[in-house]
MIBAVO-642650 format. One record per residue (C-alpha): x, y negated, z; residue in one letter. Coordinates in nm, 3 decimals. Layout:
% residues N
<site east="X" north="Y" up="Z" residu="A"/>
...
//
This chain:
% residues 300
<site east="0.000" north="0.000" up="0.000" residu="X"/>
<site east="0.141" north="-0.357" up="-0.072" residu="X"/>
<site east="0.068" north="-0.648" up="0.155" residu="X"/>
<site east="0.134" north="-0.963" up="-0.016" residu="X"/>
<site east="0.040" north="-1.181" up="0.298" residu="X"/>
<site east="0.320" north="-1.195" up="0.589" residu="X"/>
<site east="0.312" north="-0.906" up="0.821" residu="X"/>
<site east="0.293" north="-1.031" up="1.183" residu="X"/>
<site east="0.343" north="-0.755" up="1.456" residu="X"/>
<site east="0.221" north="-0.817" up="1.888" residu="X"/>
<site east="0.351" north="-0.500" up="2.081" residu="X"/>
<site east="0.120" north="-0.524" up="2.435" residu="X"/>
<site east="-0.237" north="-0.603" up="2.445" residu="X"/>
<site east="-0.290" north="-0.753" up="2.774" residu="X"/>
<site east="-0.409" north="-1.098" up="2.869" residu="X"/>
<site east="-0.156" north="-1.275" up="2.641" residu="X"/>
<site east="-0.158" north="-1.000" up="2.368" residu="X"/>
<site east="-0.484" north="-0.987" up="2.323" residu="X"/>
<site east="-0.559" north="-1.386" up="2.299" residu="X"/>
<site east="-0.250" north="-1.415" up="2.056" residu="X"/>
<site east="-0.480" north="-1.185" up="1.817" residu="X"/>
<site east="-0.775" north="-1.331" up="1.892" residu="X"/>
<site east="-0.624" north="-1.697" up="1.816" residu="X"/>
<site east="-0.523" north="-1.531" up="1.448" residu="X"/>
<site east="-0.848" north="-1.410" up="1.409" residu="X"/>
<site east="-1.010" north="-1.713" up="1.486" residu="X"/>
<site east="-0.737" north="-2.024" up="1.363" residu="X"/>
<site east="-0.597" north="-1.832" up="1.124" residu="X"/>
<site east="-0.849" north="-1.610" up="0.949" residu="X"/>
<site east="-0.715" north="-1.366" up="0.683" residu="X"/>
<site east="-0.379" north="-1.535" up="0.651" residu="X"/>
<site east="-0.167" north="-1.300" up="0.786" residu="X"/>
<site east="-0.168" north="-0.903" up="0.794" residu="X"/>
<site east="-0.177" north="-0.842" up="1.173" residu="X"/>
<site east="-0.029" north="-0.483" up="1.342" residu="X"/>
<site east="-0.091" north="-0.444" up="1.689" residu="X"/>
<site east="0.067" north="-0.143" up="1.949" residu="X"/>
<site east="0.072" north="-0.106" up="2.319" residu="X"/>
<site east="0.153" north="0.234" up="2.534" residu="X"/>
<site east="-0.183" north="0.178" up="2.672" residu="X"/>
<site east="-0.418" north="0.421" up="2.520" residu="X"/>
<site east="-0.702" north="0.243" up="2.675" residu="X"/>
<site east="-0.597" north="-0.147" up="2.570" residu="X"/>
<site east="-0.579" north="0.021" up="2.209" residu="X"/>
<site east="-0.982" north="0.137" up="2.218" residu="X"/>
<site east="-1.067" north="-0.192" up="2.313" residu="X"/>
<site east="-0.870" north="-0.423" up="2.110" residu="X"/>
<site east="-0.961" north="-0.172" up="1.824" residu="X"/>
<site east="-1.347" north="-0.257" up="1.955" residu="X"/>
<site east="-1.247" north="-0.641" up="1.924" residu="X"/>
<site east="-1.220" north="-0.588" up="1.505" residu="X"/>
<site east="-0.968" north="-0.872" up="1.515" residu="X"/>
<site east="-0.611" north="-0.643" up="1.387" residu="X"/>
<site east="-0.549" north="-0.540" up="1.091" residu="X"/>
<site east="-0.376" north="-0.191" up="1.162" residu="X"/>
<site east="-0.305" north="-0.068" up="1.511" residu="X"/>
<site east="0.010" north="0.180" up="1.491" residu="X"/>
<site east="0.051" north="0.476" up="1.683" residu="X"/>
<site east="0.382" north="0.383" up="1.796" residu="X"/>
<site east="0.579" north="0.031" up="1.876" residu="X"/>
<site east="0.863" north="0.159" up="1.636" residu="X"/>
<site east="0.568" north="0.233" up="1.350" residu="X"/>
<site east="0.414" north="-0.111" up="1.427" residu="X"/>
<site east="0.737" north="-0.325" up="1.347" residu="X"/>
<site east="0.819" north="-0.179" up="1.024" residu="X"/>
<site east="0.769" north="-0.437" up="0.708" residu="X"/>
<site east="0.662" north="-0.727" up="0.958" residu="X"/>
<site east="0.806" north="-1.095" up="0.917" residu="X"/>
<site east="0.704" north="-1.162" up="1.303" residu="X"/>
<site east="0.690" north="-0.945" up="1.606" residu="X"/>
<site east="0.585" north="-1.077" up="1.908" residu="X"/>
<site east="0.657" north="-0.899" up="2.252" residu="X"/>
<site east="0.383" north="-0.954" up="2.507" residu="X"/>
<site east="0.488" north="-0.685" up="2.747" residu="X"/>
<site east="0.675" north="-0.767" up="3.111" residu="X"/>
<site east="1.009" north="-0.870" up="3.087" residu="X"/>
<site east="1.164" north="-0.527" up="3.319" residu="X"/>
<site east="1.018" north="-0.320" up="2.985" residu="X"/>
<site east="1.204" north="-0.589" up="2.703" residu="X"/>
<site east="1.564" north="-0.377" up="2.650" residu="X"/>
<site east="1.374" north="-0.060" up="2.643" residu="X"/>
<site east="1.102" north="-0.173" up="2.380" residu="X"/>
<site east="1.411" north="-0.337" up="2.237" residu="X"/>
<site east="1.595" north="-0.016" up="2.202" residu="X"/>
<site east="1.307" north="0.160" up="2.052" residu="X"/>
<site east="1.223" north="-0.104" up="1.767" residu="X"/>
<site east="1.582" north="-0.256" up="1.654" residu="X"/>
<site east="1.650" north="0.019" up="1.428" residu="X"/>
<site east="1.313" north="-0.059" up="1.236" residu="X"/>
<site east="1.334" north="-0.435" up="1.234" residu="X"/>
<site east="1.311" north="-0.564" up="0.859" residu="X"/>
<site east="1.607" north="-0.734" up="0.784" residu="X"/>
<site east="1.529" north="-1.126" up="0.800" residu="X"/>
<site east="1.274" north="-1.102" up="1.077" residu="X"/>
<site east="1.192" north="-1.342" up="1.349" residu="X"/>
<site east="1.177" north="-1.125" up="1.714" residu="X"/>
<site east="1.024" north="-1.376" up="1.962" residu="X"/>
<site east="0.793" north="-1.306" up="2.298" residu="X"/>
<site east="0.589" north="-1.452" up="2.569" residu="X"/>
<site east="0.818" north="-1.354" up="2.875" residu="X"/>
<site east="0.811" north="-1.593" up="3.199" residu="X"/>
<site east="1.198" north="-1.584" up="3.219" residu="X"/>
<site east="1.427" north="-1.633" up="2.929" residu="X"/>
<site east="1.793" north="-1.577" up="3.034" residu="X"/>
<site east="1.701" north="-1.203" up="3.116" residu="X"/>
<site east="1.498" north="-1.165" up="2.761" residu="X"/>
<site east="1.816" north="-1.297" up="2.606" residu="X"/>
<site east="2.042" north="-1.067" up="2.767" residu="X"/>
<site east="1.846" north="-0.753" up="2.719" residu="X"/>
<site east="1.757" north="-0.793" up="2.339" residu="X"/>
<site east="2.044" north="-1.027" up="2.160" residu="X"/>
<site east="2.318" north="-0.687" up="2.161" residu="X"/>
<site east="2.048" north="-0.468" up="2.097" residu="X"/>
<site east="1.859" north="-0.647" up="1.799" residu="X"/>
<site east="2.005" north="-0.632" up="1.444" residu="X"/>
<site east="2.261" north="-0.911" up="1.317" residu="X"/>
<site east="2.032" north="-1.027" up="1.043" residu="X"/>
<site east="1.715" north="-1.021" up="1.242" residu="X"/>
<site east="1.658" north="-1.367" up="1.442" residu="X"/>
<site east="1.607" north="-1.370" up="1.829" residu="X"/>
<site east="1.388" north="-1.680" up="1.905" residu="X"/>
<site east="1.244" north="-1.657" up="2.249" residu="X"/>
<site east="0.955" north="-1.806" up="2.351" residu="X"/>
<site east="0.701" north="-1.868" up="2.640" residu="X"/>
<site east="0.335" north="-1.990" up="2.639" residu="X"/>
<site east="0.260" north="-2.199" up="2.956" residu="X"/>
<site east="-0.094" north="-2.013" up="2.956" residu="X"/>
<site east="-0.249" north="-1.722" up="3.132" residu="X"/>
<site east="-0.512" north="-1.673" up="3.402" residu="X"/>
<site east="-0.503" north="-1.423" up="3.703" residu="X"/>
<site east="-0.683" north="-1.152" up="3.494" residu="X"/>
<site east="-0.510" north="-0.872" up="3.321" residu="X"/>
<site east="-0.587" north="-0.664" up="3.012" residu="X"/>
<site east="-0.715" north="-0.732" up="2.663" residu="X"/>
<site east="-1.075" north="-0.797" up="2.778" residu="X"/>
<site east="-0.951" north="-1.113" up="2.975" residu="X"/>
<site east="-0.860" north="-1.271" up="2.681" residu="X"/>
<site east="-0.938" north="-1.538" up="2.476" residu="X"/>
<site east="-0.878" north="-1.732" up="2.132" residu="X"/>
<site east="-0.819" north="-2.080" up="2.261" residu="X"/>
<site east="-0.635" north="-1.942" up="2.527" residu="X"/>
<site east="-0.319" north="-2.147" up="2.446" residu="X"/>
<site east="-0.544" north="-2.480" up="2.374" residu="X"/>
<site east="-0.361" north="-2.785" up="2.494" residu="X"/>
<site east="-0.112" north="-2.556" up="2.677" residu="X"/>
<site east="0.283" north="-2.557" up="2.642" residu="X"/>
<site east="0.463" north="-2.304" up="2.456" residu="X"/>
<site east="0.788" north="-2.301" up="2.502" residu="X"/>
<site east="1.029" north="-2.260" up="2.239" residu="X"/>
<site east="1.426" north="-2.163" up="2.294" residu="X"/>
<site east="1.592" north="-2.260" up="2.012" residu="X"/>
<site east="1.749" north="-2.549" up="1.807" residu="X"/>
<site east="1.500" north="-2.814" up="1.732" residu="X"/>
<site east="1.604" north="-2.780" up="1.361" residu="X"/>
<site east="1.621" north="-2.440" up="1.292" residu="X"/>
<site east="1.383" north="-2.312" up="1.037" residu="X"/>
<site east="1.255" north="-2.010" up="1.262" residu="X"/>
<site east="1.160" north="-2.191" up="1.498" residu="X"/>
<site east="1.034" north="-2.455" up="1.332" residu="X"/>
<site east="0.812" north="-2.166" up="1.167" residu="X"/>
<site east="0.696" north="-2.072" up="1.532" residu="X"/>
<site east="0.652" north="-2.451" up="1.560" residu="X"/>
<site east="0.377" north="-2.421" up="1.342" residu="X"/>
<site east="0.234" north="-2.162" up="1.372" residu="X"/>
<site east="0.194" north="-2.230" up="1.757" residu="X"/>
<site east="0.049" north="-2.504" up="1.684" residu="X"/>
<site east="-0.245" north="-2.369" up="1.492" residu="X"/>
<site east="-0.336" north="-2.197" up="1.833" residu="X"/>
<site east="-0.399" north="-2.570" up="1.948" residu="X"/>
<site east="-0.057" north="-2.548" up="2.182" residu="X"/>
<site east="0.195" north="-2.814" up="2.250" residu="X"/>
<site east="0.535" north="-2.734" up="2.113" residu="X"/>
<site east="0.825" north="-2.808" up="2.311" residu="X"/>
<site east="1.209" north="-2.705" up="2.272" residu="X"/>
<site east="1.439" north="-2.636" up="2.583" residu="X"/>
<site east="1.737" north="-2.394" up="2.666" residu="X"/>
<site east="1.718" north="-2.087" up="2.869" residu="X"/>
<site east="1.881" north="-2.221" up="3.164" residu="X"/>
<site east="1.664" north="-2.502" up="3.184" residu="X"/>
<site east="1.347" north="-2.298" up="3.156" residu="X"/>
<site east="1.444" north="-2.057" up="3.369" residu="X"/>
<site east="1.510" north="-2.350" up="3.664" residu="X"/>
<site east="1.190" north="-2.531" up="3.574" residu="X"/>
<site east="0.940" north="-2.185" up="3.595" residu="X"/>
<site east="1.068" north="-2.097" up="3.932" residu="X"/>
<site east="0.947" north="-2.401" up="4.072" residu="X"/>
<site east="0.619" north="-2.437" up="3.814" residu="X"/>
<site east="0.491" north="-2.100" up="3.871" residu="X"/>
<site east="0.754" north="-1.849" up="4.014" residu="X"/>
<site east="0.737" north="-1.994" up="4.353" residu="X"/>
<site east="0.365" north="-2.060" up="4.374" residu="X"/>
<site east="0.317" north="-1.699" up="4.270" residu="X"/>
<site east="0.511" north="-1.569" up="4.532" residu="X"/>
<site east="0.391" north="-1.827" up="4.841" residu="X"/>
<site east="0.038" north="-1.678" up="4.711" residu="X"/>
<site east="0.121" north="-1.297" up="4.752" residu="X"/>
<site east="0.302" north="-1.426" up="5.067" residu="X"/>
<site east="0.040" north="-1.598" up="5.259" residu="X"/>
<site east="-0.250" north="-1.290" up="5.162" residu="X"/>
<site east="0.027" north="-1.087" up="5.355" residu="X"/>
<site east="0.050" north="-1.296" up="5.660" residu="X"/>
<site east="-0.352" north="-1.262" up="5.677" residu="X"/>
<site east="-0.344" north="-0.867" up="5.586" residu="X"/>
<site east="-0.063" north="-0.857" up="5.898" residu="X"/>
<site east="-0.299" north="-1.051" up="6.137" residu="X"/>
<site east="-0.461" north="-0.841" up="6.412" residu="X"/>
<site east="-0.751" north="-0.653" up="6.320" residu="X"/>
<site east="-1.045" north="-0.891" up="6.404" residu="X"/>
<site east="-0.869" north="-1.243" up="6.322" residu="X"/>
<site east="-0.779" north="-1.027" up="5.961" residu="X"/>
<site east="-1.151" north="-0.953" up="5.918" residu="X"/>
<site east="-1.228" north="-1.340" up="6.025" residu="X"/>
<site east="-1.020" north="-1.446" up="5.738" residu="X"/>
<site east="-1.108" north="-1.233" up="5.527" residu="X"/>
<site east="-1.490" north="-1.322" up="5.557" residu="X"/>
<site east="-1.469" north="-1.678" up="5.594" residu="X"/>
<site east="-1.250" north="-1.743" up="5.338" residu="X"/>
<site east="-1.355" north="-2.060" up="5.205" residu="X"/>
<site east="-1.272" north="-2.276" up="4.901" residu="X"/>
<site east="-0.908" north="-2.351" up="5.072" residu="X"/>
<site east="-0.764" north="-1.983" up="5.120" residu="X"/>
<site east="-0.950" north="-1.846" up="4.841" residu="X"/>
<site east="-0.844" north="-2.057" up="4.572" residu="X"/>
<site east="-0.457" north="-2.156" up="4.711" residu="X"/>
<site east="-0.451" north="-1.719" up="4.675" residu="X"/>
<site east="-0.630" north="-1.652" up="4.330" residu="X"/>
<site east="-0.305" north="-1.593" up="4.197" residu="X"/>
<site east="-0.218" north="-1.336" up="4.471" residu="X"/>
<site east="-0.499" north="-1.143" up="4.198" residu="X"/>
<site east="-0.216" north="-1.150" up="3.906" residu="X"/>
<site east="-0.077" north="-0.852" up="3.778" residu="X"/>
<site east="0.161" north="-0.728" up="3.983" residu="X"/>
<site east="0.354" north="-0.527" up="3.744" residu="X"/>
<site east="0.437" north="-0.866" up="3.598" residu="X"/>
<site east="0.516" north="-1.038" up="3.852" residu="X"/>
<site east="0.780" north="-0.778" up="4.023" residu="X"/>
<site east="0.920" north="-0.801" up="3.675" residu="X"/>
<site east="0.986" north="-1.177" up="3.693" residu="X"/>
<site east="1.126" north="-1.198" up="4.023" residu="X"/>
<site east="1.381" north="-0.929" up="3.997" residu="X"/>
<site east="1.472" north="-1.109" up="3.627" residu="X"/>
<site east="1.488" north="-1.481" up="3.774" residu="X"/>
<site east="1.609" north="-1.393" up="4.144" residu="X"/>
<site east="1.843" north="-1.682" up="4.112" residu="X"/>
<site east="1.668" north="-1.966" up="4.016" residu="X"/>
<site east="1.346" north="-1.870" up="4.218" residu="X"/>
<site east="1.587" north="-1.832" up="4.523" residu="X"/>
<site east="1.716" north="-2.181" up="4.453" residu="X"/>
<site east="1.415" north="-2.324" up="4.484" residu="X"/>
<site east="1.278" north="-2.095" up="4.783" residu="X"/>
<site east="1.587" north="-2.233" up="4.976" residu="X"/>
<site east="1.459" north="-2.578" up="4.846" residu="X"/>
<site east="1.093" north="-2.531" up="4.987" residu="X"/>
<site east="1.184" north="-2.430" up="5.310" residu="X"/>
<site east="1.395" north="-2.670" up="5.394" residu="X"/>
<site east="1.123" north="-2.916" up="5.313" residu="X"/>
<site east="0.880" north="-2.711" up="5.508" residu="X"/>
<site east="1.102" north="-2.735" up="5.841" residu="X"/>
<site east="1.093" north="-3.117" up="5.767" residu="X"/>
<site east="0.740" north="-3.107" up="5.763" residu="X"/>
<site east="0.737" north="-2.841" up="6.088" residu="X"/>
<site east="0.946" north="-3.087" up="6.260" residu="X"/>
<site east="0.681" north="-3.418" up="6.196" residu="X"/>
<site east="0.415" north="-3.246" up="6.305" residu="X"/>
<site east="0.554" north="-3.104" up="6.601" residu="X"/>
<site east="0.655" north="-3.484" up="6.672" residu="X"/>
<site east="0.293" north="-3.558" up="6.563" residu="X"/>
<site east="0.459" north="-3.860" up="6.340" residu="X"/>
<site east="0.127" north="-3.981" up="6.161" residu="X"/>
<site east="0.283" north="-4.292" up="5.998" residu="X"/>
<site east="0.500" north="-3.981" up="5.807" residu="X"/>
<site east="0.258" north="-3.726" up="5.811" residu="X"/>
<site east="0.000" north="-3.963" up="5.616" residu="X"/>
<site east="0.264" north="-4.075" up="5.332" residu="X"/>
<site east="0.358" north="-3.708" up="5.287" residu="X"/>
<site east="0.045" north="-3.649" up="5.209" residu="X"/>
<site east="-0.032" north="-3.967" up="5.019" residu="X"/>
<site east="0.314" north="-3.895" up="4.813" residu="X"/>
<site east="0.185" north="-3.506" up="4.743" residu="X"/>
<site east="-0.205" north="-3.637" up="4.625" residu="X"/>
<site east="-0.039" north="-3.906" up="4.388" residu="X"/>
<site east="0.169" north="-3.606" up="4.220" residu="X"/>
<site east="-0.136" north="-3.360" up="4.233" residu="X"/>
<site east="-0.356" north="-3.594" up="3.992" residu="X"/>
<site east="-0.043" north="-3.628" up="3.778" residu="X"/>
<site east="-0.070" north="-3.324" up="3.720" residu="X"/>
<site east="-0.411" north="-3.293" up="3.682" residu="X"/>
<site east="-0.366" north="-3.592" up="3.427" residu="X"/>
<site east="-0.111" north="-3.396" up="3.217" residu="X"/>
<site east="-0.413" north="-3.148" up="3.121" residu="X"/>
<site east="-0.256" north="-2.855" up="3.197" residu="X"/>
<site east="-0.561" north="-2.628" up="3.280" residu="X"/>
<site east="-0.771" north="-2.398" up="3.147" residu="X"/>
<site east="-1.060" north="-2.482" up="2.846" residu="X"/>
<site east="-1.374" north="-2.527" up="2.913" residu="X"/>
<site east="-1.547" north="-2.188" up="2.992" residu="X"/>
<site east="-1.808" north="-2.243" up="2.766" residu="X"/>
<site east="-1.573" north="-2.252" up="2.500" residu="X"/>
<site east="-1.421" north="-1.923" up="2.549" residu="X"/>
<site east="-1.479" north="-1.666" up="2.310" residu="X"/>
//
């Protein structure tokens, strides 16, 4: 069979996998021949319910043969074994990119293992939810969202992920791996892992206070631990691959918690109040910036 349109490949159909082929489907309609693959026997009967891929292979090596683009949308712990598997299938001229939360470790597992004239252009979409799986996605997932891009402003492959990131409504921006890495453990690393943290403290709480918490968990607890609900698979992944940046900034925050331990033991209001003025003022910044989800009733 010949395939005149541009073959473009996602291995793992989770959350980000699956709303990278629905975006296709729904942006970019019949422009490109889309392959999909994950081990995951069940994601594969319901992305194949979905009707939005072209040709789901019954292997990752199968699924990358002919294709101009393969994305990776699998944890970064599984990248230099899926790497292994695929690199001796790669068409020659390919772009290899993927969705990982930490860069430096994606580099350093796939750039010795990935063929010399294939091109290794990392990347990482600022998007996601705490839902797993292909039914969690959605096509306008990346809508408004950052996606990451490591590699030279000016060179063509990226500038072809440029685009085509684009067309899934996402903001483009270009940055090293060391920088990323640095600005994710602070961004999302850290908040991840205070989350998982603090749902610990209450699960180690005696029996009845535990049970207290657990029942009148309000808007506070429950939402500062909805990403406690992420997919922890993932998330062990991305602190064993960025242990030194995230511990850089875990040093960081609790030497600003003491501070704070120490004003409120000296119940300093005066400091107290402008800590929290100073934290509110950056909060609607960031609300400002736009950086959330869209609108549920626009998810499809």
């Amino acid at each position: 069979m010949i395939i005149k349109k541009k073959i473009v490949t996602i291995i793992g159909l989770g959350l980000i996998g699956s709303s990278i082929l629905r975006a296709f489907s729904y942006y970019l309609k019949n422009k490109f021949y889309i392959k999909a693959y994950d081990i995951n026997s069940e994601h594969i009967k319901v992305v194949k319910s979905f009707n939005i891929v072209d040709e789901i292979c019954n292997s990752a090596e199968d699924s990358v043969k002919d294709s101009d683009l393969v994305i990776l949308a699998i944890p970064v712990g599984s990248m230099a074994e899926v790497g292994k598997l695929i690199s001796p299938y790669l068409k020659k001229g390919a772009i290899l990119t993927d969705t990982g939360s930490t860069k430096l470790s994606v580099i350093k597992d796939l750039s010795l293992l990935i063929p010399k004239n294939v091109f290794l252009i990392p990347s990482h979409p600022l998007a996601g939810t705490e839902h797993s799986g292909p039914k969690a996605g959605f096509h306008n997932l990346f809508e408004g969202r950052y996606w990451i891009i490591i590699s030279n402003k000016n060179d063509k492959n990226g500038m072809f992920l440029e685009k085509l990131f684009k067309k899934f409504g996402s903001k483009v921006e270009f940055m090293d791996e060391f920088y990323h890495d640095k600005v994710l453990a602070i961004t999302s690393h850290l908040p991840h892992l205070i989350a998982y943290s603090i749902v610990d403290t209450a699960n180690n709480l005696e029996s009845d206070l535990k049970n207290d918490v657990i029942r009148y968990s309000a808007t506070g607890f429950r939402d500062f631990t909805r990403l406690a609900s992420s997919d922890p698979t993932m998330w062990r992944d991305v602190f064993l691959n960025n242990s030194e940046a995230v511990l850089e900034m875990l040093q960081r925050f609790n030497e600003d918690l003491s501070a704070l331990q120490k004003l409120i033991r000296k119940k300093d209001s005066d400091e107290l109040y402008n800590f929290f003025k100073n934290s509110k003022e950056i909060r609607n910044k960031i609300i400002e910036a736009k950086q959330h989800l869209p609108e549920v009733s626009k998810l499809k």
